[in-house]
N, C-alpha and C positions, 0 to 999 in steps of 0.2 A: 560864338557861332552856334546854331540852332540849327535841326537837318529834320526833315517832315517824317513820316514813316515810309515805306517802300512802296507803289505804285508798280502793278505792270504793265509793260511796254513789247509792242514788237517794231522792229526793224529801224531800230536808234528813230522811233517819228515823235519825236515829243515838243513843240513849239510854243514860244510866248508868242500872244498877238504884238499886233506893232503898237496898239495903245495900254500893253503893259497890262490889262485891266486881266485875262485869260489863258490860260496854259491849256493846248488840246495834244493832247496824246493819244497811239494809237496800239488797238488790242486784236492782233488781224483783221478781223472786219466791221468790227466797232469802233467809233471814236468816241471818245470820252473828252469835253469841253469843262475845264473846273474853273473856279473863281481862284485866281493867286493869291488872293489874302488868307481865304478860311478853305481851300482845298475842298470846296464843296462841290457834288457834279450840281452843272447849271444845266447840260445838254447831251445828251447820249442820241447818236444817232448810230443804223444801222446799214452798211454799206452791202452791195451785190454780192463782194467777192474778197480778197485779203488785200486790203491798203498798200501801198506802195511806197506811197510820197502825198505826202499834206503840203499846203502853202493855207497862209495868210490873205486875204484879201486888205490892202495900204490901208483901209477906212475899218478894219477889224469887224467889219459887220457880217462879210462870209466865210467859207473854208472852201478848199478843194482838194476832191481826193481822189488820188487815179489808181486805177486798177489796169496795170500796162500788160497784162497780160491777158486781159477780156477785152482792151481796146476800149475801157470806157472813164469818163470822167462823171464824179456825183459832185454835186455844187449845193453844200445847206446855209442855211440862213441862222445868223442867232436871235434875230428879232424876232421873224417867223417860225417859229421849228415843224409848221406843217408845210411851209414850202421847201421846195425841192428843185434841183432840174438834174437831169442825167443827160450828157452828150455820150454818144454810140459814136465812135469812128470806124466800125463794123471792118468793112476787111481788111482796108485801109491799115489798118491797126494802127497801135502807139505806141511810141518811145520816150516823151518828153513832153511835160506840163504845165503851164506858168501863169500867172495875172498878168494883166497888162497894171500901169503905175495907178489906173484913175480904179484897179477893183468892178470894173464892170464889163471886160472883155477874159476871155481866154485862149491861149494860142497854144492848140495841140501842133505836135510833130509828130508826123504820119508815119510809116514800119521804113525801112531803107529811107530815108531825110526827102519822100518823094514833094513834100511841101508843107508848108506851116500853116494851119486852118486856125481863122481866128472868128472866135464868135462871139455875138452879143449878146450879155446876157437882158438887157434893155430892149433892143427891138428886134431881138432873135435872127439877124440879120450874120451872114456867112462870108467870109473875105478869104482872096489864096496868097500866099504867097509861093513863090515855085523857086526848087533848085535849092532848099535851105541845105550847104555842108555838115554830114557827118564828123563832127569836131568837138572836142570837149567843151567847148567854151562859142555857140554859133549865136549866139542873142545877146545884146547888151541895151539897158536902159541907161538915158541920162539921170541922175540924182533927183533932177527936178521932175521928171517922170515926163519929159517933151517930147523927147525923143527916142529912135529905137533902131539902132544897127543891128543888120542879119550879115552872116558870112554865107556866100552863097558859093555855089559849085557848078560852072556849066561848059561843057566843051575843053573839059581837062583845063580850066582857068580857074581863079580865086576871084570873087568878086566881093563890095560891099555895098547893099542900100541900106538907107537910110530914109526911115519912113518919121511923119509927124503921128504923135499917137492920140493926137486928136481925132482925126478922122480918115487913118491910116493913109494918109495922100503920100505918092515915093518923095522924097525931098532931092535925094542923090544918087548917084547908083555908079558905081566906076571900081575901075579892077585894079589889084594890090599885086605888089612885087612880091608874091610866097609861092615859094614852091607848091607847098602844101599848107594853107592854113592850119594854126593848132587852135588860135585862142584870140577872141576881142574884149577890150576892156575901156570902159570911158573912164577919163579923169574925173575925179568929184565934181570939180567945177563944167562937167559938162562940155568942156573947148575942146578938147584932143581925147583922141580913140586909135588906142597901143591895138598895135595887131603885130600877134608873131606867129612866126614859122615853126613848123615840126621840129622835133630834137635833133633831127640829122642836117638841118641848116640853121646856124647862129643867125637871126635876121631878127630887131623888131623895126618896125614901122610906123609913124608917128603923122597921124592925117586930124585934118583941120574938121569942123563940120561940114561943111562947101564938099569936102572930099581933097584937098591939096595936100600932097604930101609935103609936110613940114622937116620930116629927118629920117635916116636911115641908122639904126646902130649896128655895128655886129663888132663883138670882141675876139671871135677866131673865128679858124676855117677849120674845116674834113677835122671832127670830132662832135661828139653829140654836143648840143647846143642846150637850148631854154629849158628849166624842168617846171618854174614856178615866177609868178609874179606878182609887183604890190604897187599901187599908187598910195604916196601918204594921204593923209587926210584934208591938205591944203593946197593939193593939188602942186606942188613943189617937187617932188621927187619922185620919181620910177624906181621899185627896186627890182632885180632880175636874177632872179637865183640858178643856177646853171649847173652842169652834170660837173663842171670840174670843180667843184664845192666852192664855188668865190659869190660874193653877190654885188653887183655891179651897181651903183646910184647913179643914176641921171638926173639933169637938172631941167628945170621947166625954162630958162631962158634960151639956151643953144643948143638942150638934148645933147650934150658932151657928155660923158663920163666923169664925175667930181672926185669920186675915189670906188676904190673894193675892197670888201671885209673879205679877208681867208680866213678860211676854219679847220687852223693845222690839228694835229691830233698830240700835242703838247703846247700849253700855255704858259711861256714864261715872261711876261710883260707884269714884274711887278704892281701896277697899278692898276690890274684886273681883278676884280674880287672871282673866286669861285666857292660855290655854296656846294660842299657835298654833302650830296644824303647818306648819313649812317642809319644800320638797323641797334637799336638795344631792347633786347629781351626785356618784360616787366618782372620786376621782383614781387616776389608773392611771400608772404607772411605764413612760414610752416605753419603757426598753429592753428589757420583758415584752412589749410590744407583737410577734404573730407574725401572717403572714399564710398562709392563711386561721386567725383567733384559734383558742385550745383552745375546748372549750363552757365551761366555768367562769367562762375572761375574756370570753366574750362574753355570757354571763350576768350576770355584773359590769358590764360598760360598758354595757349598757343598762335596769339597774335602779337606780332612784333609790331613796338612802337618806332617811329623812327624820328629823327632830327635832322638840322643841317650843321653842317662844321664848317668853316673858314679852313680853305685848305690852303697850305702852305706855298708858294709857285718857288720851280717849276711842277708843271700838272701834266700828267700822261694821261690821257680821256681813252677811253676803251673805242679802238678803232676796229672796224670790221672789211677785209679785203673784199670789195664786190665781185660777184661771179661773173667773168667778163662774156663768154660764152652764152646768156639768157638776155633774152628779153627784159623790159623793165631792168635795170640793173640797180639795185638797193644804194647808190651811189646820189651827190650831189644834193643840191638844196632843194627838198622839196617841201618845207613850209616857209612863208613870211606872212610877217604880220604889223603894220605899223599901230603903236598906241594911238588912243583918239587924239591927243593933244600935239602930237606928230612930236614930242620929244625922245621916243624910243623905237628901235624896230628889233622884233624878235625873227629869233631864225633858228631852225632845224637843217644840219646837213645829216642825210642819212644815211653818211659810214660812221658816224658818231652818234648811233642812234637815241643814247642814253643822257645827249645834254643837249638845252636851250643854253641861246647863244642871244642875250639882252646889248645890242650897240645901242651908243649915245648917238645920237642923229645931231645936235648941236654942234659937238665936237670930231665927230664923226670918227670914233674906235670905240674900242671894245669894253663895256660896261661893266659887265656881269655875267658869268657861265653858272647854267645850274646844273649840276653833276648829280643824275639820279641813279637807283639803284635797276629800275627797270626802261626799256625802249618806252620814247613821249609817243602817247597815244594822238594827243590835240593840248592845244595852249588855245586863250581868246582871253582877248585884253576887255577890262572893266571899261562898258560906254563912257563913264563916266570923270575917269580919274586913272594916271600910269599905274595901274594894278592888273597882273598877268597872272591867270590861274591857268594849272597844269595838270593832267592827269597822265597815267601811266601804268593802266588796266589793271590798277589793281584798287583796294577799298581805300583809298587815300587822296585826297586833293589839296593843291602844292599853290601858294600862293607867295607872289613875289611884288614889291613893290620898292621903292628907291628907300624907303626905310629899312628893307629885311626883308625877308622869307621867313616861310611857317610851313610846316609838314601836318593837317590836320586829318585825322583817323575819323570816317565813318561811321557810327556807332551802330551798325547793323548784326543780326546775326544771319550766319550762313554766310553763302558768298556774293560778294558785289565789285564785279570790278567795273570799275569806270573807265566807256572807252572814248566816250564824248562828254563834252558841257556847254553849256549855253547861257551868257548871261542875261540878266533881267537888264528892260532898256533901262531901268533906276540906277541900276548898279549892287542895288541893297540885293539883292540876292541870286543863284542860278541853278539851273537844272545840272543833274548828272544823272547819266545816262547808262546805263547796260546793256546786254543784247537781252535782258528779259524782264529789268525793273527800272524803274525811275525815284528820285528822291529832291525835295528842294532843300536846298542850302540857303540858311537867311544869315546876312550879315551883319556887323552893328559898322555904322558907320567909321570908330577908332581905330575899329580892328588892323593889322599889316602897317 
């Protein structure tokens, strides 16, 4: 394993294009465009005001960068670097930014969700959409980039259109069984569009393209409901992670329930592997010992290396009581993740904050627990191949794959904690991220 030198970042904005070829990173008001091979700047452009959020354009030829709090969007060219465009949503303001799938439209969301302004960047031509819901999740695109569901809000109802992204024409338009919309999501394959309800009603909703609703699930009543959601990658299974820490699978034939992982806070199922992380101090050779030390050795003597250990079952995992009284409550599954080859799905409950929970989706239990020493920051599986890297804010990145786990130490000096990563679409290598540096990590293909 190889790792670049340190790069600064702000506001975790450091992205690969989608053709692999560029890494653009952001330095408040600067972007900085490098080549992923030789780290070299190709393009430095200079923004109005402090970055926000970067996106990709699908065809890697543009960037977009909003600045949500001047209400404006800048759009550069890597082909061109003397053209430009800047959309003003002036009082309007902004809260939300995106491409459309084809890289030539973009579709601002206006201050309070008063409407979705979509503009071209081709024939400068302007489109509304009205009533987009305030919802974490109110836009979804098909895979194939066809189509594009909005969660709309009108007359104290939930609604969804369904526009062609060809030429923005509505295709469908009809209202959903949610209290309160939280979140839409399409299956990969494009057929069915999961819509669920707010965490205080267990509801998801299972609609056709047409708009027919296909199934209703809900596994309780009167307790908080959905906190997180996953389609695998074959469009085969729903996963639904929920405040009472279980994750639910659905099946793409009858939308039933096929089983649920619980994530008790003792693992005694003998044929569970769990990987915990140990710290051990480096041994240092007294007669290297200098006073006052080089930086290197003093670098070394106070950096713990760590490892994994095969721990013994049964396992008591460090459980944390949620504060039942606040908001957000630290409770419940709030990450999933299906591996690309949909043979693994990972999961985070977060009264267990300090372990990844790897099921076999084949056999459907419980694969492998990785027991860390600090709370998982983010996990994200290798595009390429069942390899799950992990961080856990501190200078360490944790990789797991059905061969083994590896604890690999940073070679940085000062401090670096990694609170995000992002892999390269190859797989050979990924970004880690800080709240104030960036670094690439290159892989050899044997490695894990």
């Amino acid at each position: 394993m190889n790792f670049s030198e340190l790069f600064k970042l702000s506001g975790l904005l450091g992205r690969f294009s989608p053709d692999g070829k560029c890494l653009a990173s952001c330095v408040q008001y600067r972007l900085v465009v490098r080549d992923v091979n030789t780290l070299q700047i190709l393009q430095l452009y200079t923004c109005l005001d402090q970055i926000q959020y970067i996106e990709w354009s699908s065809d890697s030829l543009f960037i977009l960068c909003a600045m949500y709090k001047r209400g404006i969007v800048q759009v550069w060219s890597l082909e061109q670097p003397d053209w430009h465009c800047k959309i003003d949503e002036g009082s309007a303001g902004l809260v939300a930014s995106c491409w459309s799938p084809d890289g030539r439209h973009i579709l601002n969301t206006t201050e309070f969700h008063l409407r979705i302004t979509v503009w071209s960047l081709c024939t400068k031509s302007v489109s509304y959409i009205k009533y987009p819901k305030a919802c974490q999740q109110g836009i979804a695109f098909t895979k194939d980039g066809r189509y594009m569901a909005v969660a709309e809000r009108r007359d104290c109802k939930d609604f969804i259109s369904i526009f062609v992204c060809s030429d923005w024409q509505l295709l469908r338009h009809f209202d959903t069984e949610t209290q309160d919309l939280f979140g839409i999501e399409w299956a990969p394959n494009g057929c069915v569009l999961a819509v669920w309800d707010t965490c205080l009603e267990y509801k998801v909703l299972l609609y056709s393209l047409d708009g027919r609703l296909l199934s209703t699930y809900r596994a309780y009543e009167w307790s908080l409901g959905i906190k997180s959601i996953a389609w695998s990658p074959s469009s085969q299974f729903l996963a639904i992670g929920s405040y009472d820490e279980k994750v639910r699978i659905l099946n793409h034939v009858t939308w039933k329930k096929i089983t649920e992982f619980e994530h008790p806070a003792t693992i005694a199922n003998t044929k569970t592997i769990v990987y915990k992380e140990v710290e051990k101090s480096p041994s240092v050779e007294t007669e290297r010992l200098s006073f006052p030390p080089t930086r290197a050795l003093a670098s070394s003597l106070f950096s713990t290396e760590s490892k994994y250990d095969i721990s013994q079952v049964p396992v008591s995992l460090q459980y944390i009581k949620p504060v039942a009284d606040r908001a957000n409550p630290k409770m419940g599954i709030g990450m999933l993740a299906f591996s690309p080859d949909n043979c693994f799905l990972a999961t985070k409950n977060d009264n267990i904050p300090n372990a990844v929970w790897i099921w076999d989706i084949q056999k459907l239990k419980l694969f492998v627990v990785l027991e860390q020493l600090c709370a998982i920051q983010s996990f994200q599986w290798d595009p390429r191949q069942p390899r799950l890297a992990v961080c856990t804010g501190n200078s360490k990145v944790y990789l797991w794959s059905p061969a083994g786990c590896v604890s690999v130490q940073v070679p940085m000096e000062g401090d670096f904690q990694i609170v995000s990563l992002s892999w390269h679409s190859s797989g050979d290598s990924m970004a880690l991220l800080s709240k104030d540096n960036f670094c690439l990590c290159y892989l050899e293909r044997e490695e894990v």
